[in-house]
TORPA-121657 format. One line per 4 residues: their letters; for each residue x, y, z of N, C-alpha, C. Coordinates in steps of 0.05 Angstrom, whole numbers. Layout:
REM TORPA-121657
a	X,Y,Z,X,Y,Z,X,Y,Z | ... .
//
This chain:
REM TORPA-121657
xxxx	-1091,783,-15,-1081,798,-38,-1083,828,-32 | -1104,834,-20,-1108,863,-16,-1090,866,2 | -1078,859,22,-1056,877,42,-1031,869,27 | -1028,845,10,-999,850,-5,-995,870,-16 .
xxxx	-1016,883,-32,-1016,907,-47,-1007,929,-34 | -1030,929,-10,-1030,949,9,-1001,962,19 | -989,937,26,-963,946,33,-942,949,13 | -948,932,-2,-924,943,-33,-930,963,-36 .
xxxx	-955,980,-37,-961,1008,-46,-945,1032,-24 | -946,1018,0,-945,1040,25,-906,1030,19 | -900,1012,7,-871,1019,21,-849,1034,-8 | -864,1036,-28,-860,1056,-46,-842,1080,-35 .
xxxx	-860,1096,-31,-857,1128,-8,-839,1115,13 | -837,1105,17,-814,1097,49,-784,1092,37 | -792,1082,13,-765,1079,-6,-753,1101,-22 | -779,1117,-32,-759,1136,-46,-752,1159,-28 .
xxxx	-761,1162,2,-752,1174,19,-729,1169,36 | -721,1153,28,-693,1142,46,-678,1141,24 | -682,1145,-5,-662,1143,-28,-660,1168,-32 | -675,1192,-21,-674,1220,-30,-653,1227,-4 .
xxxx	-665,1212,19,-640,1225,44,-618,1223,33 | -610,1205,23,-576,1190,19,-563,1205,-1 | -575,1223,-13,-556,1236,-37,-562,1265,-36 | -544,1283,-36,-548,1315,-24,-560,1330,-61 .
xxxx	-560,1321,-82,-568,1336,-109,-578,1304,-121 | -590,1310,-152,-597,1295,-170,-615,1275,-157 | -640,1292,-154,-655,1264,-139,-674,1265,-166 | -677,1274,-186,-688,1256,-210,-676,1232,-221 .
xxxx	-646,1233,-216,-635,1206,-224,-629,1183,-202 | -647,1187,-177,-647,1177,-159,-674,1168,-159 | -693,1177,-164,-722,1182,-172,-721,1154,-192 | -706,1165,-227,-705,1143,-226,-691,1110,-238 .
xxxx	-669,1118,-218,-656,1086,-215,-680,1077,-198 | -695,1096,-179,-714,1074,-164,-736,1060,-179 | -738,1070,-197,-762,1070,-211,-750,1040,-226 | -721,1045,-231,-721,1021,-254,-710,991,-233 .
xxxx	-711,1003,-215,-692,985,-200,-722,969,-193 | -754,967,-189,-766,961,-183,-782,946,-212 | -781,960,-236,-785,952,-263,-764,922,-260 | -740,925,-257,-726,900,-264,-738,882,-232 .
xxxx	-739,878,-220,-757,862,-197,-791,852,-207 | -803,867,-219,-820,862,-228,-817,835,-248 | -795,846,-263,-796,833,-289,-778,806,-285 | -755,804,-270,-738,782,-261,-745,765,-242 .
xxxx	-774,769,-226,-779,754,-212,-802,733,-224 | -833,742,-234,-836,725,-254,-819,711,-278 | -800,733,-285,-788,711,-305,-778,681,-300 | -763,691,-274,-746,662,-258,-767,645,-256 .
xxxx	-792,647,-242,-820,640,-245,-821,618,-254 | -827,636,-280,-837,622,-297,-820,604,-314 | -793,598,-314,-765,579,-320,-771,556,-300 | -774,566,-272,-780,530,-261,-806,527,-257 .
xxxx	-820,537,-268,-849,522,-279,-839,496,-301 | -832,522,-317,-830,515,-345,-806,496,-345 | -795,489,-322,-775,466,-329,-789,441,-307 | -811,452,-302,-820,420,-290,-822,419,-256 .
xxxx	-810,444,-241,-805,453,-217,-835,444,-198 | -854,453,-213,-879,461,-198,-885,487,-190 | -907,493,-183,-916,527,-169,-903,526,-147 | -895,510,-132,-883,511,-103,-861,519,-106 .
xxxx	-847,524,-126,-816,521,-131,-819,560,-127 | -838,572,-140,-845,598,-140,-831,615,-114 | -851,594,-96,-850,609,-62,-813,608,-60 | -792,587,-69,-772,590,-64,-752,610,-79 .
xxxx	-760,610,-99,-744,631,-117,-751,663,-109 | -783,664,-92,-790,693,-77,-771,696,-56 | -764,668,-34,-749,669,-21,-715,678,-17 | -719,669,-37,-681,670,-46,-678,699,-53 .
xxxx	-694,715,-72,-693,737,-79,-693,756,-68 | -709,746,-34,-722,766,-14,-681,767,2 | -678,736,0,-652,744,21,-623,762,4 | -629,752,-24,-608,771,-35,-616,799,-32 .
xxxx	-642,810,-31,-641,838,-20,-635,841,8 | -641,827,22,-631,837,54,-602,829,41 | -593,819,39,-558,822,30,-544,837,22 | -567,847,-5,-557,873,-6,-552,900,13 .
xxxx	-580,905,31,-579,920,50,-560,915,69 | -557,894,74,-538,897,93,-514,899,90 | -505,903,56,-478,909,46,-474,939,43 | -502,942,39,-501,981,38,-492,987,72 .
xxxx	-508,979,86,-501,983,110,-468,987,124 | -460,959,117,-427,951,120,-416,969,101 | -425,984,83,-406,999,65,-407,1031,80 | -436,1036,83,-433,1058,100,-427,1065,125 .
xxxx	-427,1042,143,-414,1047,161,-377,1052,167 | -372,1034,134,-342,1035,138,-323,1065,133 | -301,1069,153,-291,1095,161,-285,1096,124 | -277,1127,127,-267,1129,100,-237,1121,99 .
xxxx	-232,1105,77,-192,1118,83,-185,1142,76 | -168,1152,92,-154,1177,76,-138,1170,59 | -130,1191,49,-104,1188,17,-87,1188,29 | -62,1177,17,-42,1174,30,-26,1192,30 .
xxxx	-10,1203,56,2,1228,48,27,1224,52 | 44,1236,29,69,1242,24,84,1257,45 | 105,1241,61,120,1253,81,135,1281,67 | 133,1293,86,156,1328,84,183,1317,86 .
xx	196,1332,66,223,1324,65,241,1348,84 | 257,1321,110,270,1342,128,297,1362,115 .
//
């Protein structure tokens, strides 16, 4: 329990430092979506929890719903990723009339 902490605590700062790189102004509202974006994880992950407890699942069912949650965030990252890597399009530009 103590190094779960440990490292949930240490990857805080690693997060809101890669969320402050990514945006050049308004890092209080970057500050905090992070803040709420971790409030709703908090709160959506016991909740699910506690639904397949509470429908008969077992505690084991727990470790899978952590699992599933863990890969929709690498999913996510790796959509941020695929999004930032992708070229920009340009606008389309209107030919000169000869």
């Amino acid at each position: 329990m103590f190094l779960l902490g440990l490292v949930g605590f240490a990857t805080n700062p690693a997060l809101n430092t890669r969320a402050f790189g990514l945006v050049d102004g308004a890092t209080t509202l970057v500050a905090a979506g992070n803040v709420v974006a971790f409030n709703v994880g908090i709160t959506v992950g016991p909740w699910l929890g506690g639904l397949a407890i509470g429908a008969g699942s077992g505690y084991a069912s727990t470790a899978w719903i952590g699992a599933g949650l863990g890969v929709l965030a690498m999913g996510a990252v790796a959509l941020g990723q695929v999004r930032r890597r992708a070229p920009a399009v340009e606008a389309e530009r209107v030919p000169a009339e000869a």
